[in-house]
C-alpha positions as CSV (number, residue, x, y, z in Angstrom):
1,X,-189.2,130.9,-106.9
2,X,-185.7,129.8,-106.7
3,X,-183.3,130.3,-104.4
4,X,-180.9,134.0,-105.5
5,X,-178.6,133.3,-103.0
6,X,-177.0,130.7,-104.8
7,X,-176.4,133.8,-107.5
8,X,-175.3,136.7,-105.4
9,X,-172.5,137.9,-107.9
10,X,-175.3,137.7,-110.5
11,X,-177.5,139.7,-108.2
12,X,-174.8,142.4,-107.5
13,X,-173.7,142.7,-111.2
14,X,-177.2,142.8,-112.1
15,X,-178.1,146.1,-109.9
16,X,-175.3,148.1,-110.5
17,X,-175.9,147.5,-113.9
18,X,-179.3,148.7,-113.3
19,X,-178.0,151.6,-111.6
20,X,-175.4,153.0,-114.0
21,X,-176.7,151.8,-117.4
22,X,-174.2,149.6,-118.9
23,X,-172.2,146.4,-117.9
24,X,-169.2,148.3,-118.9
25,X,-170.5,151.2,-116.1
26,X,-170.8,148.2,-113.8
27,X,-167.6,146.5,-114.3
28,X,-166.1,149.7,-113.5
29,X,-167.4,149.8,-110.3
30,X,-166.8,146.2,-109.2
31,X,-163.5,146.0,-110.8
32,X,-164.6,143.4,-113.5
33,X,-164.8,142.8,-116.9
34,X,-168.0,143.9,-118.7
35,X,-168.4,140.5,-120.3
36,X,-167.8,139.1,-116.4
37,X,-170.9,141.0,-115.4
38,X,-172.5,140.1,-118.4
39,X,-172.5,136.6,-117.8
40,X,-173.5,137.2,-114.1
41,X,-176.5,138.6,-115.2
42,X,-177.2,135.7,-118.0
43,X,-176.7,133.2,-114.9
44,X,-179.1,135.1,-112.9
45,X,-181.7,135.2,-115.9
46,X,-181.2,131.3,-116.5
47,X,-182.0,131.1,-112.4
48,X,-185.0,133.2,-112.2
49,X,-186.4,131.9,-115.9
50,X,-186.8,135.7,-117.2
51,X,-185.2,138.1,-119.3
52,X,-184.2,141.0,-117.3
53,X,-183.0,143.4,-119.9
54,X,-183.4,143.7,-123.5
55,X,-180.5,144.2,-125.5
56,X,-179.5,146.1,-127.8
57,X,-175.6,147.1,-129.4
58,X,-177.0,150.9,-128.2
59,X,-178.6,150.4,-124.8
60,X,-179.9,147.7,-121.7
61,X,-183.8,148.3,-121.4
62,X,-184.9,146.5,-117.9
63,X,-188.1,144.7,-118.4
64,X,-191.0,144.3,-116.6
65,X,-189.4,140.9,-114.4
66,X,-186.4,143.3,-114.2
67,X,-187.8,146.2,-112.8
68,X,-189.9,143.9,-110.1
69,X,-186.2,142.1,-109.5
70,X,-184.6,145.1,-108.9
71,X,-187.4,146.7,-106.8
72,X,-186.9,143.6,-104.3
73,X,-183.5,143.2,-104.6
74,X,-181.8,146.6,-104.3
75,X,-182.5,147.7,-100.6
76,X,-181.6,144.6,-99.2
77,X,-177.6,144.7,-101.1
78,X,-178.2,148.3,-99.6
79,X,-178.9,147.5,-95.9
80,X,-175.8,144.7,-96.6
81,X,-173.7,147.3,-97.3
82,X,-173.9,148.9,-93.7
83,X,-172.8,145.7,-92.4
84,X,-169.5,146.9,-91.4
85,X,-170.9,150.0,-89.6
86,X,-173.4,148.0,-87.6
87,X,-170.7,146.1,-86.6
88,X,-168.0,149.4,-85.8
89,X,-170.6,151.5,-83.8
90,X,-171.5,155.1,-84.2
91,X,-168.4,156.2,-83.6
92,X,-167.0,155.0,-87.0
93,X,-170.0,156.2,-89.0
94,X,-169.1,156.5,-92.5
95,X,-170.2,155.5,-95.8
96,X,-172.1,157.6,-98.1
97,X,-175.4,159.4,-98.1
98,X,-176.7,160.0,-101.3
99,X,-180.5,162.5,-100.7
100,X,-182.6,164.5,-103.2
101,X,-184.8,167.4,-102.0
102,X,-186.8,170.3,-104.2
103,X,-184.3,173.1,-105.0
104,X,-186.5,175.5,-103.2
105,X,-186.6,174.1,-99.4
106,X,-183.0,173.6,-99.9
107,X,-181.8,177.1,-98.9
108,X,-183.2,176.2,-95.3
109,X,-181.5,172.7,-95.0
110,X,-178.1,172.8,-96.9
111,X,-176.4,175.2,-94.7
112,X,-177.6,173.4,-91.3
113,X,-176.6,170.0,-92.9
114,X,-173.0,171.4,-94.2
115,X,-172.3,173.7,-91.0
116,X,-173.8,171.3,-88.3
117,X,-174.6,167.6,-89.9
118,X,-171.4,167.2,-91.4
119,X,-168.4,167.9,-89.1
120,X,-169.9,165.9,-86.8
121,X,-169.2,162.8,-88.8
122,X,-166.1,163.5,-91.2
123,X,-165.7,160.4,-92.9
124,X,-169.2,160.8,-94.6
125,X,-170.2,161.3,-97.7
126,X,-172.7,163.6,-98.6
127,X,-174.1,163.2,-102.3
128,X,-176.4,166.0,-102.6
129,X,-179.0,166.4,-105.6
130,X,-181.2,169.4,-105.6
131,X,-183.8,169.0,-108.4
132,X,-188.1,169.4,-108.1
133,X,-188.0,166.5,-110.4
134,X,-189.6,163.0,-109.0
135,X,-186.2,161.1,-108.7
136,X,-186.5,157.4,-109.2
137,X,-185.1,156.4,-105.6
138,X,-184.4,152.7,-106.6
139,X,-182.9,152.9,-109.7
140,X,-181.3,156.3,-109.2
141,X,-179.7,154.6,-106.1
142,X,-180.8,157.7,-103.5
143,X,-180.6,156.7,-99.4
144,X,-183.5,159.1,-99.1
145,X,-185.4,161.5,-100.7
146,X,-187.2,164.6,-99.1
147,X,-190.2,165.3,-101.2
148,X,-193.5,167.5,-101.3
149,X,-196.5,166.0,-102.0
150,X,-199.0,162.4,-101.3
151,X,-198.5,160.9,-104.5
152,X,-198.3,157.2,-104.1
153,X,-194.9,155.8,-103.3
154,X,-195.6,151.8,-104.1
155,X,-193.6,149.7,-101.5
156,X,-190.9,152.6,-100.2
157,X,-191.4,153.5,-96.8
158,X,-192.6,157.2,-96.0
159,X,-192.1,159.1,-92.7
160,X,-193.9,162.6,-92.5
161,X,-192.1,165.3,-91.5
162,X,-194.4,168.2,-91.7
163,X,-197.3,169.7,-93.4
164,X,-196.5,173.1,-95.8
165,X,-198.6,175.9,-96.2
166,X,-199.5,177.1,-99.4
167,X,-200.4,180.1,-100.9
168,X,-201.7,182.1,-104.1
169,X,-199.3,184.7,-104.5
170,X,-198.6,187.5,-107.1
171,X,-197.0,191.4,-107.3
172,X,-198.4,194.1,-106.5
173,X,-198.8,195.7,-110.4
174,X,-200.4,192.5,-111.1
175,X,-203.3,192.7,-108.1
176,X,-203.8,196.0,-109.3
177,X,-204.5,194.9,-112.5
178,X,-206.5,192.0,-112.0
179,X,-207.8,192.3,-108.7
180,X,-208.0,189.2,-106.2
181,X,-210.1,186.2,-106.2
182,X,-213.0,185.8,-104.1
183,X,-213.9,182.8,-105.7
184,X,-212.3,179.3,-107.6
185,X,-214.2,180.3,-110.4
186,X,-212.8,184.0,-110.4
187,X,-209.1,182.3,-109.3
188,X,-209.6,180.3,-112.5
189,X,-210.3,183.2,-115.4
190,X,-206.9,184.7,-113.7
191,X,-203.2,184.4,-115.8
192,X,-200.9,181.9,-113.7
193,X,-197.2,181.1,-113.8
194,X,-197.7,177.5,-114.2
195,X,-195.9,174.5,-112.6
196,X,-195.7,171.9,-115.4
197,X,-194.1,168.6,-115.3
198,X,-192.7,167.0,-118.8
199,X,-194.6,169.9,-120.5
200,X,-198.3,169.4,-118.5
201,X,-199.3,171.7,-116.1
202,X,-200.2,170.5,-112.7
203,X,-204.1,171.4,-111.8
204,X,-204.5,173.6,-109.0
205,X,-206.7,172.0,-106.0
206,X,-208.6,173.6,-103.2
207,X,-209.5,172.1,-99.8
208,X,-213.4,171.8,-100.7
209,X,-212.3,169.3,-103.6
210,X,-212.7,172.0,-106.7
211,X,-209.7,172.4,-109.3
212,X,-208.3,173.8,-112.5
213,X,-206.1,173.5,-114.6
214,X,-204.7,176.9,-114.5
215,X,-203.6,179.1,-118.2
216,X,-200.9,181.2,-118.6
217,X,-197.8,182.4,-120.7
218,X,-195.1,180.9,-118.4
219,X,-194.3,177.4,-117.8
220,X,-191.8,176.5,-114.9
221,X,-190.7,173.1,-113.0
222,X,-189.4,174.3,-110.2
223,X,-190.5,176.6,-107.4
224,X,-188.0,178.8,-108.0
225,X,-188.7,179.6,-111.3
226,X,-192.1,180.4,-110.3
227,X,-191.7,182.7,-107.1
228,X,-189.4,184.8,-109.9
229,X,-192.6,184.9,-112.4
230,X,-194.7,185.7,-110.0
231,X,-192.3,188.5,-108.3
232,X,-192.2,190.3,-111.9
233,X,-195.8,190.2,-112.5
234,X,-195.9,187.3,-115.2
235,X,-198.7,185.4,-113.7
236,X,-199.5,184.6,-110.1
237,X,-198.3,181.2,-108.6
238,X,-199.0,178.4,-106.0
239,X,-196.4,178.4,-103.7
240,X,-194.9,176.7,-100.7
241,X,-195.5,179.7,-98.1
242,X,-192.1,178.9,-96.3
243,X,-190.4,180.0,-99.8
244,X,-192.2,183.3,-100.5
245,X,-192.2,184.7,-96.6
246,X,-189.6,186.9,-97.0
247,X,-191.4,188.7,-100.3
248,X,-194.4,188.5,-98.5
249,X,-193.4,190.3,-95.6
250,X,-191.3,193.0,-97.6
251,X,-194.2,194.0,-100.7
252,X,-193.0,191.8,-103.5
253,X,-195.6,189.4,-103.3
254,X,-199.2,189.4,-102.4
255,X,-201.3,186.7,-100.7
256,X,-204.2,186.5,-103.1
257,X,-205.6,183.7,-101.8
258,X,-207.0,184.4,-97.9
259,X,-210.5,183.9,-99.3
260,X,-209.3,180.6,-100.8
261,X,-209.0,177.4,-98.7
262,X,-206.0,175.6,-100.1
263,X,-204.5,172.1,-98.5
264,X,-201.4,171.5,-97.1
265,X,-198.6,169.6,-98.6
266,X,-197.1,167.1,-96.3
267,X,-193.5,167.3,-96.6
268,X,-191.9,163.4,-95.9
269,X,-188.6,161.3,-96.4
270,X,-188.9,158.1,-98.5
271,X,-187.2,155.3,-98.0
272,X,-186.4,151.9,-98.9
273,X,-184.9,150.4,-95.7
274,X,-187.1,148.6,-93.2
275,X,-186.2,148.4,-90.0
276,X,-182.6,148.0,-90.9
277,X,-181.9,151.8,-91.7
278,X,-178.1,152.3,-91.5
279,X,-177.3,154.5,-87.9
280,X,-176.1,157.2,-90.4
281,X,-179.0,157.9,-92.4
282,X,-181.5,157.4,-89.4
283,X,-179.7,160.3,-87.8
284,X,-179.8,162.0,-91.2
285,X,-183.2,161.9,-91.0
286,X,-183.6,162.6,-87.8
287,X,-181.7,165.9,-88.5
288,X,-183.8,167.0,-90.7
289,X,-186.9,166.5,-88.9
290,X,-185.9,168.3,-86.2
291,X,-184.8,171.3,-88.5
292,X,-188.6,171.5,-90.2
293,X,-189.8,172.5,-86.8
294,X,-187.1,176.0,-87.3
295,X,-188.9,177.1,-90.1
296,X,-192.1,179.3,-90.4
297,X,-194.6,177.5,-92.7
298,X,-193.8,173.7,-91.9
């Protein structure tokens, strides 16, 4: 392998032209030329023996040796980026924090992390996305993200923060229409408001190891779209319980799963930095962890 320090322009113009798409994007950003971060990248191919992207006089496609280049070489320009606040102290925290978190759990934390979080730092940046979608941390350039679920997160570093409840839920005009489940079989033959991803519904898995892939007339991919199914009586839902407390505890929804032994979700930040996690984004973190422990159902 040879030695990329001898090519760290190449290396920076190659991931922020990873990150925003073009060299032109790139250029942009480093105050270049798109043809200077063009050839950076060509030196840096020559170096590593590889095409890193495939061109084309409509769009950069990474390849396979690019995405692995990028996957190694992105959080250490990252953690080189907080060189300067290392070397200032906490008291000079700035820089940017750039997180993704599912649109649902963000009515508990965005308040808290504008009211309390961010006066305490002002020259921060917050960069705040608020999507259910699986963000690409890497190449979408994210500090953290805050996600539900155990789905395999390759070589990014995960911290658990809690474990969510979930729950069956549905209105009352629908129980009294169809009754609750005593059973996964009878929880299957039920109408669901679905949570499907790119069009494909997720399965719905119980504690015992039994599943289904639930049917129904509504298709949602996001929690919130679902809790407002299930509140008008198109389908029941599998929800965070955090989100649907207040429903619960006022009529709107119904728990129709007691009988049913459903898992918990652990809820975790992702990560790319090792040990080297910029002061700001540890105490980000930190933050937040402390804030799950606030809220019924985590």
């Amino acid at each position: 392998m040879p030695n990329l320090l001898h090519e760290t322009p190449g290396l920076i113009a190659f991931v922020r032209t990873v990150e925003t798409g073009s060299f032109s994007a790139a250029a942009k950003i480093l105050k270049t030329s798109p043809s200077a971060v063009s050839k950076g990248v060509g030196r840096l191919e020559a170096l590593v023996s590889a095409r890193l992207f495939l061109r084309s006089t409509r769009a950069l496609t990474l390849t396979s040796e690019g995405q692995k280049l990028f996957e190694k070489v992105a959080p250490i320009l990252r953690q080189l980026d907080t060189s300067d606040e290392i070397a200032s102290g906490e008291d000079a925290w700035g820089g940017r924090i750039r997180f993704s978190m599912p649109s649902e759990l963000a009515r508990f934390f965005t308040t808290p992390i504008f009211r309390d979080f961010a006066p305490l730092f002002p020259a921060l940046k917050l960069e705040v996305s608020l999507t259910d979608r699986k963000v690409d941390l890497i190449k979408e350039d994210y500090d953290v993200v805050f996600r539900v679920g155990g789905s395999s997160q390759g070589n990014l570093k995960v911290r658990k923060l809690a474990d969510v409840e979930m729950v069956v839920v549905a209105s009352p005009s629908y129980v009294e229409k169809h009754g609750k489940p005593r059973s996964v079989e009878e929880a299957s033959r039920l109408p669901f408001a679905r949570y499907a991803v790119n069009g494909n519904p997720r399965p719905i898995v119980f504690l015992g190891g039994e599943q289904f892939v639930p049917e129904g007339r509504v298709d949602c991919d996001t929690g919130q779209a679902l809790r407002a199914a299930a509140i008008h009586g198109l389908g029941a839902a599998l929800l965070m319980r955090c989100v649907v407390q207040d429903e619960l505890n006022d009529g709107r929804l119904v728990n129709i799963s007691p009988q049913l032994r459903l898992p918990t979700e652990p809820l975790s930040v992702i990560h790319a930095f090792d040990s080297m996690m910029p002061g700001r984004v540890r105490r980000f973190c930190d933050f937040i962890a402390e804030l799950t422990k606030t809220i019924p159902g985590l």
